[in-house]
C-alpha positions, 0 to 999 in steps of 0.5 A, a space after each residue: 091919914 084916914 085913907 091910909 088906914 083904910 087901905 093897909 086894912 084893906 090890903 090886910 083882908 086882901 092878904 087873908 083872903 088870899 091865904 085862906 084860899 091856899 090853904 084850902 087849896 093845899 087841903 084839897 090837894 092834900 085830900 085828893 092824894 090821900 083819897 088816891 092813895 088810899 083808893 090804891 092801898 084797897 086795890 093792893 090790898 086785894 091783888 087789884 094790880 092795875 087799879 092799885 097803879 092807876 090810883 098811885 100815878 093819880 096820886 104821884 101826878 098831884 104830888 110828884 115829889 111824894 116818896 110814899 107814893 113811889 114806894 106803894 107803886 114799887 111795892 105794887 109791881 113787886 108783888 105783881 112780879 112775884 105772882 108771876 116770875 115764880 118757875 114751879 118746875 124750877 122751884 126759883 124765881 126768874 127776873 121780869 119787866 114787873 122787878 125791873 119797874 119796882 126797882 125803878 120805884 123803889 129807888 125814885 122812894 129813895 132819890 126824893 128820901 135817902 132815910 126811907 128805910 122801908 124802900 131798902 128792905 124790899 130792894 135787897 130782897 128782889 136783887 136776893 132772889 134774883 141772886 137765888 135764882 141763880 145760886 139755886 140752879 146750881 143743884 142742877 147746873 155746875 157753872 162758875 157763871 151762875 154764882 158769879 151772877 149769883 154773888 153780884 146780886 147778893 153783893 147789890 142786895 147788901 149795897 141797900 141794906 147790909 143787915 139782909 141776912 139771906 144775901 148774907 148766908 148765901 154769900 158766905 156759901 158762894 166764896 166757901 164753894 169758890 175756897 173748896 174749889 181753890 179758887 180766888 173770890 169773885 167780885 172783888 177788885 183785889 185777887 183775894 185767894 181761896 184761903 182768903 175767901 173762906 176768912 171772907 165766907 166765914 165772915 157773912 156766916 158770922 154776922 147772918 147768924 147774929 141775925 138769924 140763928 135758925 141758920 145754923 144748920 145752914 151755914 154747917 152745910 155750906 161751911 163743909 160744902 164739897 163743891 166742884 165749881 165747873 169753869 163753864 163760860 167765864 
C-alpha cells in the first residue's frame, strides 16, 4: 500500500513537471511571435517592406495558423504595392505582383478567421482601385471593355465588404452610362435592360450616400451622365 502511494505521488510530480514545461514552452513561443511581430509592426511602421515580411514569415513559420500574422503581411505587400503601382501621368493605379501577394494574405487572414472584418476592408479596397484604374481611363478611352472590367472589380470589392461605398458610387455610375447608352447591364446572369439597369444604378446611388453623404454631388453627375459607351473589343 505504501509503494503504491509513493508511486501515484510520484507519477503526480512527474505530471507536473511535465506540465510546467509545456507552458513554458508555449510561453516562449508565444513570446517569440509576438517579438516578430512586434519587430515587423516597426519595420512597416517606418516603410522597411522587406524587414517588416521578414519578421511576419518568422513570425507565420512558429504560428502558421495566426490569422493576424497574415493580415500584417497582406497589409505589408499592400502598402508596398500602393508605393509603386500609382501612374502620375495617368492619375490611377495600375495592378502589380505586390496587390496580387496581399490579396493572397489577405484571404489566408480570412480562410483560418471568416469573422476577421479588418482583412475585408482593405481587400474591397484593392479590387475598388483596381476597378478605378479601369473606370478612370475612360475620361481618356471610350471603351465598353474598360467598364466591364471596371464593374467586375467593383462587384468582387462588394463580395468582401457590401458596405465599400466607393464600389458602391462608382458602380451606380457604370449601369447609368450603360442605362444612357441603351444598353443592357453587364455582369448579371439575367439581360436586365437599360430601364432595368438605371433602377439598379440608382440602387448603389441610394445606399453609397446612406453611407457617404459627401456623394451627393457625385452621384448628380453620373445619375445625368451623357455617356456614349463605344462597342470597342466586347
Amino acid at each position: 500500500m505504501a509503494k503504491k502511494i509513493i508511486l501515484n505521488k510520484t507519477l503526480t510530480a512527474f505530471l507536473l513537471v511535465l506540465f510546467l514545461s509545456f507552458s513554458s514552452l508555449s510561453l516562449a513561443v508565444e513570446d517569440a511571435v509576438q517579438n516578430y511581430i512586434e519587430k515587423g509592426n516597426t519595420a512597416l511602421k517606418y516603410a522597411d517592406y522587406n524587414d517588416a515580411i521578414e519578421n511576419y514569415n518568422k513570425a507565420a513559420s512558429i504560428d502558421p495558423n495566426n490569422a493576424q500574422i497574415y493580415f500584417y503581411l497582406g497589409n505589408t505587400y499592400n502598402q508596398l504595392a500602393e508605393s509603386e503601382s500609382y501612374n502620375e501621368y495617368w492619375g490611377i493605379y495600375s495592378l502589380n505582383k505586390d496587390h496580387g501577394k496581399a490579396v493572397k494574405y489577405y484571404e489566408k487572414a480570412l480562410t483560418l478567421n471568416s469573422n476577421f472584418t479588418d482583412a475585408r476592408i482593405p481587400l474591397a479596397g484593392i479590387y475598388t482601385d483596381l476597378g478605378s484604374a479601369f473606370f478612370d481611363k475612360t475620361d481618356f478611352e471610350y471603351s465598353s471593355t474598360d467598364l466591364h472590367n471596371a464593374e467586375k472589380h467593383y462587384r468582387k470589392a462588394l463580395s468582401y465588404y457590401p458596405d465599400y461605398p466607393e464600389a458602391l458610387l462608382k458602380l451606380g455610375a457604370i449601369y447609368s452610362a450603360f442605362a444612357a447608352s441603351g444598353y443592357s447591364c453587364p455582369g448579371h446572369r439575367f439581360n436586365i435592360t437599360s430601364r432595368g439597369c438605371r433602377k439598379l444604378a440608382q440602387e448603389y446611388f441610394v445606399k453609397a450616400q446612406s453611407i457617404n453623404p459627401g456623394y451627393e454631388k457625385l452621384i448628380q453627375k453620373y445619375s445625368n451622365w451623357d455617356y456614349k459607351i463605344q462597342r470597342i473589343g466586347y
